[in-house]
C-alpha positions in Angstrom: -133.2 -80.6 16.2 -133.3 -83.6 18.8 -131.6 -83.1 21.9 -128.7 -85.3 22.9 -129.4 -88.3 25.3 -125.8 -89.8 25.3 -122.9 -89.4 27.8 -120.8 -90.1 24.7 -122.3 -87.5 22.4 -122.3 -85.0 25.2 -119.1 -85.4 25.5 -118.1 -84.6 22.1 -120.1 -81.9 21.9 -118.6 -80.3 24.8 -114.8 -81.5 23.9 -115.7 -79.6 20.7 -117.0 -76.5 22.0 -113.8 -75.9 24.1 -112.0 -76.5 21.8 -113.8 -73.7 18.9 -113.0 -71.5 22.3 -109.2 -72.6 22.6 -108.9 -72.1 19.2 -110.6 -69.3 18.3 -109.2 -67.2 21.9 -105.5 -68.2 22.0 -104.5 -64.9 23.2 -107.1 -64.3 26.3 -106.6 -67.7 27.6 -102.9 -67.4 27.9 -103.4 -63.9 29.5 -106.1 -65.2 31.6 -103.8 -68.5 32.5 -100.8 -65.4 33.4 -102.8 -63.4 35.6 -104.9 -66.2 37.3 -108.1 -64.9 35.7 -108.9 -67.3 33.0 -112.6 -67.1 33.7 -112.5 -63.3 34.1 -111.1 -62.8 31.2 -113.3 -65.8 29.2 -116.5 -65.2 30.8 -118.6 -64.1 28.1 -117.3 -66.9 25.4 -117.0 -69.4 28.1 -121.2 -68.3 29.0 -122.0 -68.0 24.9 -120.8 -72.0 24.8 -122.3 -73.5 27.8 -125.8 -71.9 26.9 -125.1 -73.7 23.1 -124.2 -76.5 24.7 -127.5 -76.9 27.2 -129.7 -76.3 24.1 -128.2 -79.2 22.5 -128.1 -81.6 25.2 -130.5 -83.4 27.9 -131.7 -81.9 31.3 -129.9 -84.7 32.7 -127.0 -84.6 30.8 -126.2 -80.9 31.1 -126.6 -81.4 35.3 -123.6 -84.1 34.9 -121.4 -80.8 34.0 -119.5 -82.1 30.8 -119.1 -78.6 29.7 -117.5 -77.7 32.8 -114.8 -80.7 32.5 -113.9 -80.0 28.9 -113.0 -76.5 29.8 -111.3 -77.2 32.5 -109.3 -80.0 30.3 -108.8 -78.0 27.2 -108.3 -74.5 28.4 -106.9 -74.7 31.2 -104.8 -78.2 31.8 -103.8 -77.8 27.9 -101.9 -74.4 28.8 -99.9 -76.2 31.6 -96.9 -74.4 29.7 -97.3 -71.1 30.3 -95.6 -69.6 33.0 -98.2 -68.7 35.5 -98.8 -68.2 39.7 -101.3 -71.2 39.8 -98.1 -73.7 38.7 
């Protein structure tokens, strides 16, 4: 399979691998997002995606850390509503 050499697909591809991990880990991300440990508590899925995700993608487009903003924007800004010491 070719590697990605878009910004754009990147993108996607990252957006969608946080989201297989919001989906399919509802219930560790909202603990995690309660007791400030999000990445504690994630660290294995969170590793399991971005290792998926820099065998799909570029050298340079994996270094521009799209991975890293889609988790941060779908796990973490997505649970804004849960009650938690960070808000």
């Amino acid at each position: 399979m070719a590697l990605i050499e878009t910004e754009e697909a990147a993108r996607r591809l990252a957006r969608a691998i946080a989201s297989d991990l919001s989906l399919y880990n509802e219930e560790k991300i909202v603990k995690g997002v309660q007791n400030d440990d999000l990445f504690v508590e994630l660290a294995d899925e969170i590793e399991e995606g971005r290792a998926l995700f820099k065998s799909r993608v570029s050298p340079d487009l994996y270094a521009k850390n799209f991975y890293d903003r889609a988790i941060v924007d779908i796990l973490v800004r997505s649970k804004g509503h849960v009650q938690s010491k960070l808000w």
